[in-house]
C-alpha positions, -999 to +999 in steps of 0.1 A: -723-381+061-720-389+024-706-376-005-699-385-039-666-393-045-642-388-079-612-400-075-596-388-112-577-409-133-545-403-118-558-413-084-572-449-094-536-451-118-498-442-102-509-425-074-532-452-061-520-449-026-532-412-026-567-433-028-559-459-004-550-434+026-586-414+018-608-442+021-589-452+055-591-414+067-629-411+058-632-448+072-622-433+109-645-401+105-674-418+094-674-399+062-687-422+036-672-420-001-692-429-028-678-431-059-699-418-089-708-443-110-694-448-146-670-415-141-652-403-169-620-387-173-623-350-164-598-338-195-580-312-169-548-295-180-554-299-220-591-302-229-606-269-215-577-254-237-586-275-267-623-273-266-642-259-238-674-271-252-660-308-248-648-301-215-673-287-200-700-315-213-673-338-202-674-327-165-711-319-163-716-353-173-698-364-137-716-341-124-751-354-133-740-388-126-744-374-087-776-359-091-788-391-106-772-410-073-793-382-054-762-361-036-754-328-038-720-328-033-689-342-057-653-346-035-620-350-052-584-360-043-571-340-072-570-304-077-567-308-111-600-326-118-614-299-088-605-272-110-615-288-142-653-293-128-653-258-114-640-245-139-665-262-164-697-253-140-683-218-143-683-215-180-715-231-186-734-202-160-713-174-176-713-183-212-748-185-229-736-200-264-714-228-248-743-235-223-768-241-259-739-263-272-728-284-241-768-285-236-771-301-270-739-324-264-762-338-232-793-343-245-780-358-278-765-389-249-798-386-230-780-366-200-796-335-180-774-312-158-794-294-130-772-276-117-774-287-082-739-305-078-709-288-079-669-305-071-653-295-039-616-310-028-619-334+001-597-307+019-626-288+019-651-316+032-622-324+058-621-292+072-659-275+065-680-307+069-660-329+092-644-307+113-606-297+128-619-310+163-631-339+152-605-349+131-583-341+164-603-364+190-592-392+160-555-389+168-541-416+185-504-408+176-495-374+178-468-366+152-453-339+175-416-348+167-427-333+128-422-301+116-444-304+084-441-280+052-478-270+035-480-274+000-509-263-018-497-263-058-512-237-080-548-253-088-565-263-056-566-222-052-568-207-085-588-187-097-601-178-062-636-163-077-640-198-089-628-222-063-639-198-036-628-215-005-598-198+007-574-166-003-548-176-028-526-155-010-533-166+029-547-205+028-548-226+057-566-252+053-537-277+051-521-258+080-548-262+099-552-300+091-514-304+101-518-291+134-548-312+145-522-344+137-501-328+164-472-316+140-460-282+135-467-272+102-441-248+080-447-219+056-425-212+029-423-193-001-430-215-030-462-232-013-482-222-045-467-223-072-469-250-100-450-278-091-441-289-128-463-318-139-479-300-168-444-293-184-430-330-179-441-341-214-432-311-233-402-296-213-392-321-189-358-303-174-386-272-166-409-295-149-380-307-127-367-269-123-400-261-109-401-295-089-371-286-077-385-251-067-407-266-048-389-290-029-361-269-019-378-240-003-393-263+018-363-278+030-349-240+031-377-233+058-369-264+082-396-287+071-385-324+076-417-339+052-437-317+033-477-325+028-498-316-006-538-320-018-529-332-056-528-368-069-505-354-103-484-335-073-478-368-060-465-384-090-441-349-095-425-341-061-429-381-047-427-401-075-404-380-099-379-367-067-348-390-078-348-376-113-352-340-094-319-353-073-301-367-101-305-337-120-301-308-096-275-333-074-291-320-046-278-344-019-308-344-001-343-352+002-375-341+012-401-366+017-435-361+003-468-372+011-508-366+003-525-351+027-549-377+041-518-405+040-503-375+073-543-382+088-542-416+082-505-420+102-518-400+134-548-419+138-525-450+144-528-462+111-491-480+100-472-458+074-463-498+056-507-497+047-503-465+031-478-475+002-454-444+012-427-441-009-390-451+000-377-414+008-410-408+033-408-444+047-373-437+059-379-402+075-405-414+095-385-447+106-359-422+115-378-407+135-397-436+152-431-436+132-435-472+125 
């Protein structure tokens, strides 16, 4: 199978391991990632605020750029630049004087939207278009000593009419990817809300309060790592955790990691290839995951 692949900016910057571990994953599944050519930045999180026009030709421009390579379907990493692309498909259908504008942004740079590509997040490829029992006859190390905790942020679900694969209120999808690793996964309260990132420039002790949130309702529930779907995620509960500890003096940890890096370990596939960071690495050495 093949898909066009965005990886966002954040995914081929800081959290360039988030890449590394999809490519492996769809590597083992036979799901080939093609990355649209000449992608531009998908202005998620400040743009559509600023100027929907500009977004939305922004996005629809990606979007094109996979018609022209002849798919029909755009996969992410991040659910930032999902929702950005959905988001900007949506306002273009719904809103007749954007459409004439962003129309007349295209055309004025010789590009045509069809309409026949939308974004989905490779969550959604994993589990519609792959499958949970293939992804299962893949695992070659069952992570069954793991109790995993299922984070899904507040984009990859939000709004439901728009991203329209699963209830906001009862997902699964990453609970149902956990448990074909072998590992049991965790609920807990905070799985959807914001983990902080958009505040980190503007209110920075917020961000971490809401990073911190996060991080300790997991650990409240009796999760020993806790799995998410967002490259900018990444960078806030992985990267940013010892600022979150420093601030909150927490004392503990709770180790983070992308989705697809939990795949990529239970199909045999060493944790050191991955980049993990150090607070992961350890658990899973602690645990004899090598």
């Amino acid at each position: 199978m093949k898909v066009a692949y965005y990886p966002g900016c954040a995914t081929h910057g800081l959290s360039k391991d988030v890449d590394i571990a999809t490519k492996k994953v769809a590597e083992v599944l036979g799901l080939e990632l093609v990355e649209v050519e000449d992608w531009n930045c998908c202005g998620g999180g400040f743009l559509d605020e600023y100027d929907q026009k500009a977004h939305a030709a922004l996005n629809l421009r990606n979007l094109s750029q996979v018609e022209k390579m002849g798919l029909n379907k755009m996969a992410t990493p991040c659910s930032v630049c999902l929702q950005s692309h959905r988001l900007a498909v949506n306002n273009y259908k719904e809103d007749k004087e954007l459409r004439k504008e962003v129309d007349s942004r295209l055309r004025s740079a010789s590009i045509e939207y069809k309409g026949t590509v939308d974004a989905e997040h490779i969550v959604w490829v994993l589990v519609r278009d792959v499958g949970v029992e293939k992804i299962k006859s893949h695992v070659t190390r069952p992570l069954n000593q793991l109790k995993v905790g299922t984070y899904y942020g507040c984009q990859m679900l939000r709004p439901e009419q728009i991203m329209g694969f699963e209830s906001v209120y009862k997902p699964h999808s990453l609970e149902d990817l956990v448990s074909a690793t072998g590992a049991t996964p965790v609920r807990f309260p905070m799985a959807t809300a914001c983990c902080g990132f958009p505040l980190m420039g503007s209110n920075p002790k917020g961000g971490l309060k809401l990073a911190y949130n996060v991080l300790s309702s997991a650990k409240g529930a009796g999760a020993d790592i806790m799995v998410h779907p967002c490259s900018l995620c990444h960078l806030q509960l992985d990267v940013t955790q010892f600022k979150v500890m420093d601030e909150f003096k927490t004392g503990w940890t709770m180790p983070t990691m992308y989705i697809t890096q939990l795949l990529a370990i239970s199909f045999g596939i060493s944790p050191k290839e991955l980049g993990l960071s150090k607070i992961a690495m350890k658990a899973l050495e602690e645990r004899g995951i090598t």
